[in-house]
C-alpha positions in Angstrom: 77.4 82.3 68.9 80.1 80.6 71.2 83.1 83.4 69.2 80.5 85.9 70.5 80.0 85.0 74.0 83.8 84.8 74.1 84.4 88.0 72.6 82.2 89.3 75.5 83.6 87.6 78.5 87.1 88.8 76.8 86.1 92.4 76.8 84.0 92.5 80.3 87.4 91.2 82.0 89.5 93.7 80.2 87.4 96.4 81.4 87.4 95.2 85.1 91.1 94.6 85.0 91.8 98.7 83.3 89.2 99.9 85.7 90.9 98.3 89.2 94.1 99.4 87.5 93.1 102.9 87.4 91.6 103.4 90.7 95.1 101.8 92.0 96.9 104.0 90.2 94.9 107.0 91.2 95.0 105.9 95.1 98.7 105.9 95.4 99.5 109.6 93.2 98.8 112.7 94.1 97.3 115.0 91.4 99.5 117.5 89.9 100.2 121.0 91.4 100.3 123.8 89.3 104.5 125.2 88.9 103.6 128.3 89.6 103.5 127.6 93.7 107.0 126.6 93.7 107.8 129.7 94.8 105.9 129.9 98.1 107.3 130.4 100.9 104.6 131.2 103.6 101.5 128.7 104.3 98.6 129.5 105.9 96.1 127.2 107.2 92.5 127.9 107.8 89.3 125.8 107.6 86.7 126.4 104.7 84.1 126.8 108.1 86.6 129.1 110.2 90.2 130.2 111.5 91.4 127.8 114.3 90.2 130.1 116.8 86.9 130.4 115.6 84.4 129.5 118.3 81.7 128.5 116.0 84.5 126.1 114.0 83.4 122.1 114.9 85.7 120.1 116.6 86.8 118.2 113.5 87.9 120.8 111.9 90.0 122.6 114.7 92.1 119.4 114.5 92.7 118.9 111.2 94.3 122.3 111.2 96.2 121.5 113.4 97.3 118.1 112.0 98.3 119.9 108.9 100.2 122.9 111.0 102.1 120.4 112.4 103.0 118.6 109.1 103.5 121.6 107.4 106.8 122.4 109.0 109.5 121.3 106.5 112.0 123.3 105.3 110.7 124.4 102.1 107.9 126.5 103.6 106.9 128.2 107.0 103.3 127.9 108.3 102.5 131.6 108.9 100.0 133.3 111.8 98.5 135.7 109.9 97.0 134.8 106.5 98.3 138.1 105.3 101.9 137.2 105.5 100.7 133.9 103.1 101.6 133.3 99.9 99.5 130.2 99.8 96.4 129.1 101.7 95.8 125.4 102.9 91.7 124.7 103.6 90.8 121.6 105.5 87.8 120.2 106.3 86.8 117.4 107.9 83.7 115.1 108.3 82.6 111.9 108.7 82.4 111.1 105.2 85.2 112.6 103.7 88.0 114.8 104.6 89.0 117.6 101.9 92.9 119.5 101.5 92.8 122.5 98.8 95.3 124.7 98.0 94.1 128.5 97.1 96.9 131.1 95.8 96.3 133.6 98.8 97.3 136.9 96.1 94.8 135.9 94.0 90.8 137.4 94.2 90.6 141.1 95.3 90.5 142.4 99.2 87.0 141.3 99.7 87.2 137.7 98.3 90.7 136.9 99.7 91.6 134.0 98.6 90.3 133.6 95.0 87.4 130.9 95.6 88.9 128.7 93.1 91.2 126.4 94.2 94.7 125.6 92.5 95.1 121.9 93.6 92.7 119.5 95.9 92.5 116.3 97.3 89.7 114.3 99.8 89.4 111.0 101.2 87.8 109.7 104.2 89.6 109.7 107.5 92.5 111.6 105.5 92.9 114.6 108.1 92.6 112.7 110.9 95.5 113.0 113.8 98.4 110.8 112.7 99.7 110.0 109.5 97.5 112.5 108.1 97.1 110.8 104.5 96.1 113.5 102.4 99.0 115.8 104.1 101.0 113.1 102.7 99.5 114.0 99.5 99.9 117.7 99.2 103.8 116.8 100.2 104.7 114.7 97.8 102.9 117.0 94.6 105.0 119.8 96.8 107.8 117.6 96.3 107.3 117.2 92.2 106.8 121.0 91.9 110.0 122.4 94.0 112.2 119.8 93.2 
């Protein structure tokens, strides 16, 4: 009886200890983005509710575009005007409970779906597309990073 109780304490601390391991590990990397972006040159951003301009797009939203305009600006790609010049799409949305970042291939779907309505790499969080440090931004760079490097 006392090899048992042992055996159980043994096995309910392993599985705490691989459980907070994982979620630490999942926290701080980004999820992998598919190769085949590497080769985009054009971003365009847009919320899943609405273009910037958009009179009906909330508040939230409007500025996590532009957090993510403003981020997007490196050297590898050029945040385009018109989502027909893109080659990739970013869509942001943010709410109170969680922010979202997806990546759609903006070549992909047919002219009345544009973009394809899957999405090729995502990540969310709460208060990730806030203005700032723009966490999830930080995200998307650093699996941009993996890909074109």
């Amino acid at each position: 009886m006392n090899q048992m109780i042992k055996n159980i304490f043994t096995m309910v601390l392993l599985s705490l200890a691989l459980t907070t391991l994982s979620t630490a590990t999942a926290a701080g990397s980004a999820p992998q983005m598919p190769r085949t972006l590497a080769n985009a040159r054009f971003v365009y951003v847009t919320a899943y509710d609405g273009d910037q301009f958009d009179p009906q797009l909330l508040p939230e939203d409007r500025a996590a575009i532009a957090a993510s305009r403003m981020r997007s600006r490196s050297g590898q790609t050029y945040c385009g005007v018109r989502r027909q010049d893109a080659d990739i799409i970013l869509a942001v949305q943010s709410r109170p409970s969680e922010d979202v970042l997806a990546v759609y291939d903006a070549h992909s779907g047919d002219a009345g779906s544009r973009p394809s309505s899957t999405y090729l790499w995502r990540v969310m969080g709460r208060g990730g597309l806030q203005k700032g440090e723009v966490p999830l931004f930080s995200q998307f760079e650093k699996a941009w990073d993996k890909i074109t490097n």
